[in-house]
MIVO-614390 format. One record per residue: z, y, x of N, C-alpha, C in turn. Coordinates in steps of 0.05 Angstrom, whole numbers, plus 32768, in hexadecimal, padded with zeros to 4 digits. Last residue first. Layout:
<marvexs>
ZYXZYXZYX
...
</marvexs>
This chain:
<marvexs>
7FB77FDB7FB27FC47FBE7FA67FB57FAA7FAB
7FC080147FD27FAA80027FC67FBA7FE57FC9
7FCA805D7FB47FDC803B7FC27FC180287FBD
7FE880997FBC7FC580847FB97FD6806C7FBF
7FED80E57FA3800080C17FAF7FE680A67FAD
7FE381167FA07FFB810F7FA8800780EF7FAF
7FB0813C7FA47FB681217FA77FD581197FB8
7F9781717F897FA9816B7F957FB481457F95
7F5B81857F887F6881767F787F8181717F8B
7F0C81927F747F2E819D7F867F4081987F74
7EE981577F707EEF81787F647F12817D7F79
7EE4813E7F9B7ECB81467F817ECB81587F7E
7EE8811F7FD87EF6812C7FC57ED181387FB1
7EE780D67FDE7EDD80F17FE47EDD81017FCB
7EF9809B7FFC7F0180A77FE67EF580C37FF0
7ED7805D80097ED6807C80127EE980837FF7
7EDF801780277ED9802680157EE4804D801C
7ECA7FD380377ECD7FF180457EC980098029
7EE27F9980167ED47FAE80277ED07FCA802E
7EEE7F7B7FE17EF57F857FF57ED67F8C8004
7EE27FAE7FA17EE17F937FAD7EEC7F947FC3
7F117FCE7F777F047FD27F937EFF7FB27F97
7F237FF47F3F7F167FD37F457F0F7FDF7F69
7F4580307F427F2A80257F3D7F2C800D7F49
7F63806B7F137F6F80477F1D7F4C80417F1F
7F7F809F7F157F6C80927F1C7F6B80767F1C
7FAC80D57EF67FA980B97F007F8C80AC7F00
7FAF81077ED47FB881057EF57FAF80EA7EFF
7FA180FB7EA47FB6810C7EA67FC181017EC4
7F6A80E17EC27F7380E07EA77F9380E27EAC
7F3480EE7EEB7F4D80E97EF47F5A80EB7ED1
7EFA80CD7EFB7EFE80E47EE77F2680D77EE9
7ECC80BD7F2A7EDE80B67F147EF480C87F0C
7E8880B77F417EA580C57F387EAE80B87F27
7E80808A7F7D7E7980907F5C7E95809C7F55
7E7F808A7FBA7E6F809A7FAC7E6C809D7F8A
7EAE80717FBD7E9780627FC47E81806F7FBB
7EC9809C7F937ECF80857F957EB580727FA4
7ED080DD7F867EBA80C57F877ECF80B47F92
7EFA80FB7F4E7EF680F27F6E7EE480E37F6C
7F0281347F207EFF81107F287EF8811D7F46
7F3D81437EF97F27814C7F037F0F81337F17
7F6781517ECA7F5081417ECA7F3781467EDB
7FA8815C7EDA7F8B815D7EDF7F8581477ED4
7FE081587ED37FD1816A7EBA7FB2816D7EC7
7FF5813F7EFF7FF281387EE87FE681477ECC
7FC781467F397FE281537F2C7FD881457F10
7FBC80FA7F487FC581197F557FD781287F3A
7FBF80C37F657FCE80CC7F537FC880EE7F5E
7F9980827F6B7F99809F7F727FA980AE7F5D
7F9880457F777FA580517F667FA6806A7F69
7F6D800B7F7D7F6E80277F897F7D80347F71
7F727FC47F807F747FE27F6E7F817FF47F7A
7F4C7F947FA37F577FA37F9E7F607FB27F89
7F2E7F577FBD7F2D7F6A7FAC7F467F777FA6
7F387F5F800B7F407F4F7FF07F347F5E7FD4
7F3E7F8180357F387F6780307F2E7F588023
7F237FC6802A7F3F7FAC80217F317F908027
7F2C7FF9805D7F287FE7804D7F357FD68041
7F1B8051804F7F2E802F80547F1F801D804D
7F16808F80607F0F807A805A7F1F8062805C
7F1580CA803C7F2A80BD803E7F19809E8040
7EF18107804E7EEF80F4803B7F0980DD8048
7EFA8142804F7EDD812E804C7EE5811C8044
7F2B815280347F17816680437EF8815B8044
7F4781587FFA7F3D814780147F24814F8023
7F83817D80007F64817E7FF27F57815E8005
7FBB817B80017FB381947FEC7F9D818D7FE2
7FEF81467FF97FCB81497FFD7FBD81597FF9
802C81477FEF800F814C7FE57FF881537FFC
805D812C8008805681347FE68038813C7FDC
803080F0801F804780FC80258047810F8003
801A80B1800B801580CE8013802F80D68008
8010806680128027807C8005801E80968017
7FF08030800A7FE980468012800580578007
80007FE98011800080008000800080198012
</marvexs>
């Protein structure tokens, strides 16, 4: 599991990792956004602060969309 300190203001280019295994990417920013992030290049739309995305394993990007404060990511 991934844990960020209190906040993440922006992501500048881009956040990369991998998983072994199939995965779930959990991105949490401020709770009154709906703003999205790509995910391996496809956006996904944040619903009162929270992201949850399927990850097969292998090499993956998080890159910022919209300006967003990212306060916490864990991958399961």
């Amino acid at each position: 599991m991934l844990n960020f300190g209190p906040c993440i203001p922006t992501i500048q280019h881009h956040i990369a990792f991998s998983t072994d295994s199939t995965s779930t990417l959990t991105l949490v920013l401020n709770s009154d956004i709906s703003k999205y992030i790509l995910v391996n290049g496809v956006k996904y739309k944040a619903s009162k602060g929270l992201i949850t995305v399927e990850l097969e394993a292998g090499v993956h990007t998080i890159t910022k969309g919209d300006t967003a404060n990212l306060y916490y990511m864990s991958v399961e």
